[in-house]
N, C-alpha and C positions, 0 to 999 in steps of 0.2 A: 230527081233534084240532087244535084251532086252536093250543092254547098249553102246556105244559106247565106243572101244578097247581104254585102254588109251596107248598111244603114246607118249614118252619122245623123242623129237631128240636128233642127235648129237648136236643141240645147245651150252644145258650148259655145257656137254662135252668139247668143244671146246674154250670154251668162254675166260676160263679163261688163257689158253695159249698165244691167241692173244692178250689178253688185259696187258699182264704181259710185252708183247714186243711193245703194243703202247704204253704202259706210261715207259719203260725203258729208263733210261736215253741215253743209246747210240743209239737205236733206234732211240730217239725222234728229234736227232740231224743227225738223216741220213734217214729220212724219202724218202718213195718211192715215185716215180710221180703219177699224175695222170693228162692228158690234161695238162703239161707242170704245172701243181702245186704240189706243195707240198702237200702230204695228210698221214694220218694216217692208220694203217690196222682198216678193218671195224670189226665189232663181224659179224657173219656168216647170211651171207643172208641181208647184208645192204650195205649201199655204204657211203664211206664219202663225202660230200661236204664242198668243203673248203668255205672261206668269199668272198663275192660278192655282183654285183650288180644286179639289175634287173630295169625297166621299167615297174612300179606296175602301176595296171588299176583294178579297183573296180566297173567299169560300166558293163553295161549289156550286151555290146558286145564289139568287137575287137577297133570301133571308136574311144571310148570312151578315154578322155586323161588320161594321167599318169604322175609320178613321179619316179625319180629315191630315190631306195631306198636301204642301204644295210644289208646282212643277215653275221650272224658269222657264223662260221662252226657248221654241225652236221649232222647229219647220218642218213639215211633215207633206209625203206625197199626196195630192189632191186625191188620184188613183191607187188601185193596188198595181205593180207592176205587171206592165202588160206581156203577151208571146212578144211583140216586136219589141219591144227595149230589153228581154230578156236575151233574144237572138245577136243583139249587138253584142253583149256580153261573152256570148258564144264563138261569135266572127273573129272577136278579138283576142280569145284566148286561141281560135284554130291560127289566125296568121302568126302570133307571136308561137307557135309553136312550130308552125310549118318555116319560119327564117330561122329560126334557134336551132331546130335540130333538126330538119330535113335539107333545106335547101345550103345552109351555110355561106351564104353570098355577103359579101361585105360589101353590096354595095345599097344593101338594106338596112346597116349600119350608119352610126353615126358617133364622133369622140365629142365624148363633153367633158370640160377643165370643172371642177369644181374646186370651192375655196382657193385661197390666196398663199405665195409664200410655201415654206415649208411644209404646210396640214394641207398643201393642194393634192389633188385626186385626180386622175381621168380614167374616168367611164368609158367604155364601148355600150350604146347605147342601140336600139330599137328606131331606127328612122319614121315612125310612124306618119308623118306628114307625107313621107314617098307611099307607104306600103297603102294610105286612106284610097292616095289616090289610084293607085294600081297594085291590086291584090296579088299577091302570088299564085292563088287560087284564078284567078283569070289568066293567066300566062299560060298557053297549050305547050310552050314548050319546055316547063317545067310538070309537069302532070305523073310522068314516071317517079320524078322523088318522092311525089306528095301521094304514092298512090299508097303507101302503108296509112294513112288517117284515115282511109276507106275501110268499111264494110259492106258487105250485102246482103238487105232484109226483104227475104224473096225476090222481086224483080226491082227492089229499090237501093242505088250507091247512096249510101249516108254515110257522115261522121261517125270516127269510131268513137261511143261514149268510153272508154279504158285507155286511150290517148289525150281526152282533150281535159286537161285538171290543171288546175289556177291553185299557185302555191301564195299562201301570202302569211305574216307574220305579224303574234297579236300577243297582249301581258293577259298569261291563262289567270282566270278568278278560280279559286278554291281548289281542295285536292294537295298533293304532295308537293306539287312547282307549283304553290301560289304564288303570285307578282313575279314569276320567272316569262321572261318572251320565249314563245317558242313557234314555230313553223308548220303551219298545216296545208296538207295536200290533196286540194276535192275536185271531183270530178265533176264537170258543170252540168252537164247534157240531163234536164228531166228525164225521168225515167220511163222505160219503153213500154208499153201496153198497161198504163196504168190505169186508165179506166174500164180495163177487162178486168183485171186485178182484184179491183175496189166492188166492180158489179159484175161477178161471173156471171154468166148466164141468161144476160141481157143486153146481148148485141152489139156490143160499143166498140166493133171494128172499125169502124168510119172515124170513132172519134181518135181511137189510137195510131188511126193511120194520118189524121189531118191534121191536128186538134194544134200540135205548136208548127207546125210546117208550111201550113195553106195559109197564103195570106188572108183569106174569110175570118180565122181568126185572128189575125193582128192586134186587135184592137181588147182582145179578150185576157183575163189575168192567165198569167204564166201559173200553171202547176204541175204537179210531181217532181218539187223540186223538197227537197228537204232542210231542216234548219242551217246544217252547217251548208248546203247552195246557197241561201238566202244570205246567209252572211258574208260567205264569199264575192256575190255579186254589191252587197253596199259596200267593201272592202275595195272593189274594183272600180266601183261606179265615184267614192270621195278620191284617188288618184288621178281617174278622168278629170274629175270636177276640179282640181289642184293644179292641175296640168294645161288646163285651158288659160288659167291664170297669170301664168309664168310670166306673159309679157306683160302685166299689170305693174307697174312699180308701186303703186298702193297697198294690192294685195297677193304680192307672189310672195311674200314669206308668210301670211299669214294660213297656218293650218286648222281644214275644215273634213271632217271626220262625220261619214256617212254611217249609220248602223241602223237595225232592226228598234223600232219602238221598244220600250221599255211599258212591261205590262199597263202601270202608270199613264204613261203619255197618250198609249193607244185608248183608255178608255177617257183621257180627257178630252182629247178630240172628238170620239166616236161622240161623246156630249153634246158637242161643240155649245159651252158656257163655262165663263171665269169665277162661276162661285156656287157651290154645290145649294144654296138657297135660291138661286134664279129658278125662276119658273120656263118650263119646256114642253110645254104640250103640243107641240109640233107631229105631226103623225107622217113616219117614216114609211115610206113605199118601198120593198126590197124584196128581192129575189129569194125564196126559200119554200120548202114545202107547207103547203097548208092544211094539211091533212094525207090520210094514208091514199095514194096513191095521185096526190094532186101536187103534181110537180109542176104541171104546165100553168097552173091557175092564175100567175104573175105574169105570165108573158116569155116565158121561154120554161125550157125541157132542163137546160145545162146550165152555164155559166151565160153570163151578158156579158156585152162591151162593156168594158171599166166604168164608162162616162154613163150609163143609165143610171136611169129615174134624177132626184133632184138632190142637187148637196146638202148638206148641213150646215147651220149656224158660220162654222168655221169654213164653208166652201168644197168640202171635203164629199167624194162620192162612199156608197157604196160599206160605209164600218158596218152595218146591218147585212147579213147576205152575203150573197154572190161567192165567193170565196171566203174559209176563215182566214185567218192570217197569222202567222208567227210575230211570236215576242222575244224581245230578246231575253225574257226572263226563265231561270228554273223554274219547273214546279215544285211546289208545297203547300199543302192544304194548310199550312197554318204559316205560311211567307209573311202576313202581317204582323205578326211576333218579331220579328227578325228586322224588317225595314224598315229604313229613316224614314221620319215626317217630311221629308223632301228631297226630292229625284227620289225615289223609290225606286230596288231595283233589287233580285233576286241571282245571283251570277252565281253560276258554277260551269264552269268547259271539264264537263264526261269525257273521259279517254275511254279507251275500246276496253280496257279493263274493269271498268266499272257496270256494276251492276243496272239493270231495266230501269229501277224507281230515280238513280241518279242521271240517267240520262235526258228525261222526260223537261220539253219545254213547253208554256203557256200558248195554248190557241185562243183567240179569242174572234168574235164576231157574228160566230154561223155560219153556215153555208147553202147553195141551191137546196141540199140536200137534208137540212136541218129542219125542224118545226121551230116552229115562233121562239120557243122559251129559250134558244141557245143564241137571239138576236139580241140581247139583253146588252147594254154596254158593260153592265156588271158581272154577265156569266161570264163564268172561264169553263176551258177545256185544257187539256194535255195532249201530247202525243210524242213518241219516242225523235228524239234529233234526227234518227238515218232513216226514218220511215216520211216516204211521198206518199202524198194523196192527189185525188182526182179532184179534192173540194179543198183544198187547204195552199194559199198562194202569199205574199208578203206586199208590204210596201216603206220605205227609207224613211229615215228621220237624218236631220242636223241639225246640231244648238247652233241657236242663236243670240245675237245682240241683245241683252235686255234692253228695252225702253221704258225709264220710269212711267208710270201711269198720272191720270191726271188727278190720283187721290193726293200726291206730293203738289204740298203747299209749299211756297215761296214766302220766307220768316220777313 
């Protein structure tokens, strides 16, 4: 497999339709239900969550006391992100690399004017609507320049994971350059043989030779990727989303900012209910060990496709199980001390200088590989930023629109 197929969904396709009727006016005043609230249409493959409360617990297990806190609306992936939406992310950082610095063809380019007058600017720009449609990576007669993004792992050409890194720039929280922007530069490619890694000794060549490559599993969560991949790919994925827009004149200046849940949000969803007194006895079916050596008990060995078993309240697969998932929060066993009664949020960005304990960001969910007690919407776990796992994968959030609810009387 030289290259992995690049893949556009229906996403941006679609995107812009739905979004032109959640922010129209007569829309936005006859909004649909959703669990007896008010809610907005989502962009495809998310769910909205309207404002609410929760019952936040920052301790190590379910015991631990909490606090009521509440979240505003915003939208969150139905799924945890899968291999194939991971691999777009991939394609797009090997061709903007392969025209930037290998090929140099200006005719993969494109000049765009910005601003008016005086404060105008022009960009040389990325023709991405030429390169969608014809890769560089498809061109035989380009193959020599592009042959340095190669390596070879035994008898297989693959992307060099030490080539292909996606720089992008963000306002670091905490540390010496607090509220300073600064630029960081990561390497996308999940990591090689990481389920030999995680389980020496137990056979799992098949899965490191297949596992994000083979279309078999497309459909399955992307892992061994690590916090700061996870963030770089929502950091890539709200540009795309920004970008599909452009021709919107409603909403091509308005800015929409993709990130990793916020400890908070991910356990209001995992809920899925607006007020920590609602009753939820709903019994969740999910992917995880059930004892010592009963992996398979649920219905598979590994991971599932994203979309198994049935959603929750809020539509949502999968918070139980299958994969844990990154937060965007620090850890701190005593983080409730410190955060607001609303949006809660724990932010520190670890530089390479800093110590183990400040590196460490929020797991939460469980995984195939977990027992029951770690499926908990309340447990949390840890795990260092630079460290991938075989069981640990993410999925996006964006804020949204608030819609008052129908507790607001009219005087």
């Amino acid at each position: 497999m030289l290259r992995l197929s690049v893949s556009y969904t229906i996403f941006l396709g679609l995107v812009v339709v739905l979004f032109m009727s959640a922010f129209n006016q007569k829309n936005a005043r006859t909004p649909f239900a959703q669990n007896g609230v008010k809610n907005l249409p989502a962009p495809p493959g998310m769910a909205y969550i309207p404002s609410g409360t929760i019952l936040y617990k920052t301790g190590t297990d379910t015991l631990s006391e909490g606090k009521n806190v509440s979240l505003s609306a915003f939208f969150i992936d139905k799924t945890e992100v899968s291999n194939k939406q991971y691999r777009q992310f991939v394609n797009w950082v090997a061709d903007s690399i392969a025209v930037t610095n290998y090929l140099k063809d200006d005719s993969y380019f494109k000049t765009v004017k910005e601003g008016s007058g005086a404060t105008a600017v022009t960009r040389k720009l990325i023709d991405w609507d030429k390169v969608k449609k014809s890769s560089p990576f498809d061109i035989p007669s380009v193959q020599d320049k592009l042959a340095p993004m190669f390596v070879m792992r035994g008898d297989r050409k693959m992307l060099n994971p030490e080539v292909l890194k996606y720089r992008f720039t963000y306002l670091r929280a905490g540390g010496s350059n607090n509220n300073e922007y600064v630029t960081d530069t990561v390497s996308v490619m999940p990591a090689e043989g990481i389920w030999s890694k995680d389980f020496p000794n137990a056979q799992m060549a098949m899965m490191d030779e297949n596992y994000f490559y083979h279309s078999s599993f497309d459909n399955h969560p992307v892992v061994g990727v690590t916090w700061k991949q996870a963030r770089a790919y929502t950091d890539w994925r709200g540009k795309e989303f920004s970008a599909s827009l452009k021709k919107n004149s409603y909403l091509k200046d308005f800015i929409f900012t993709f990130s990793l849940p916020t400890e908070a949000q991910w356990q209001y969803a995992a809920e899925g209910k607006t007020d920590p007194e609602d009753a939820n006895k709903n019994k969740v079916a999910a992917n995880f060990k059930q004892g010592e050596g009963l992996y398979s008990k649920d219905g598979a060995t590994f991971t599932l496709p994203v979309k198994s078993y049935s959603a929750n309240a809020f539509g949502i697969y999968n918070m139980a199980g299958n994969v844990s998932e990154w937060t965007l929060d620090a850890y701190s066993p005593s983080a409730i001390e410190f955060v607001n009664d609303l949006n809660p949020v724990l932010l520190y960005d670890a530089t390479e200088n800093d110590g183990e304990v400040r590196r460490r960001k929020v797991v939460r969910g469980g995984s195939w590989k977990d027992p029951g007690l770690l499926l908990n919407s309340s447990t949390r776990n840890y795990e260092n930023q630079d460290m991938p796992h075989s069981y640990i994968g993410f999925r996006c959030v964006m804020s949204a629109i608030e819609i008052p609810s129908s507790k607001i009387k009219a005087k």
